[in-house]
C-alpha positions in Angstrom: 5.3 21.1 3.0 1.9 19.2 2.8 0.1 16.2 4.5 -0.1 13.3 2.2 -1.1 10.0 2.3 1.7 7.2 2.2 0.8 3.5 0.9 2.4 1.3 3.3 2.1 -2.3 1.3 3.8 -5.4 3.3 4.8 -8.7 1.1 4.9 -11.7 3.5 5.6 -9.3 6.5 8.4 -7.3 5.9 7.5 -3.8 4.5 8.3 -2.5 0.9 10.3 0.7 1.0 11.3 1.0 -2.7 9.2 3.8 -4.8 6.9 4.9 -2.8 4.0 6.6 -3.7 2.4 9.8 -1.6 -1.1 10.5 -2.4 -2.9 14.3 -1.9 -6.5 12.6 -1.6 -7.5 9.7 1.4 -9.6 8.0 -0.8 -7.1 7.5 -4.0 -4.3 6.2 -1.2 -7.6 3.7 0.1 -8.4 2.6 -3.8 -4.9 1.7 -4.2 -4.5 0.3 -1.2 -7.5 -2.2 -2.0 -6.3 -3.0 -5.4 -2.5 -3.9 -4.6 -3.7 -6.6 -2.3 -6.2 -8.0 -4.3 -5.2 -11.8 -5.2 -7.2 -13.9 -7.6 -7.5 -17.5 -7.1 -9.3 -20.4 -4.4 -10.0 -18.5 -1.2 -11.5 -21.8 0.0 -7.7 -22.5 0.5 -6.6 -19.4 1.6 -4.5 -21.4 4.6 -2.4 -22.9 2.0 -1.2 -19.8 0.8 3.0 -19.1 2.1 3.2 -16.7 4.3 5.5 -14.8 1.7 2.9 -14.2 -0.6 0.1 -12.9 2.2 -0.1 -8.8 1.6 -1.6 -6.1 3.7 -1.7 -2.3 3.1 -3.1 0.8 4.3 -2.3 4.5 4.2 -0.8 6.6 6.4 -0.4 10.0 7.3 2.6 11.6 6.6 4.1 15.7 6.2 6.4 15.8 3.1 7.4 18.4 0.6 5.1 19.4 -2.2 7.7 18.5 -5.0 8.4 14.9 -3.7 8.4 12.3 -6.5 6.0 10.0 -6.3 2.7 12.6 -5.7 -0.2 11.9 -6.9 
């Protein structure tokens, strides 16, 4: 068993559980983390986005085993 790092990424407020990935080092889980949310297009407007579309994520800590898919 390690500690990891779990990205936690939420589409339009509900989280996504499907493939998750588990990361050995804070700061990979953090550049991920900025990436995935990143949109490109007219802040300016940002209001107008749907809430569907709005994402958020962060990393958390977690205990798992060493062989768990999804490490990197």
């Amino acid at each position: 068993m390690i500690h990891a790092f779990l990205l936690v990424y939420i589409l339009g407020g509900a989280e996504v559980k499907r493939n998750p990935m588990y990361f050995r080092d804070i700061n990979d889980c953090n550049y991920f983390a900025s990436r995935v949310v990143k949109r490109y297009g007219n802040y300016k407007y940002n209001s107008l986005v749907p809430e569907e579309h709005k994402a958020t994520a962060y990393c958390k800590p977690v205990w798992i085993a060493s062989n768990t898919p999804g490490l990197y």
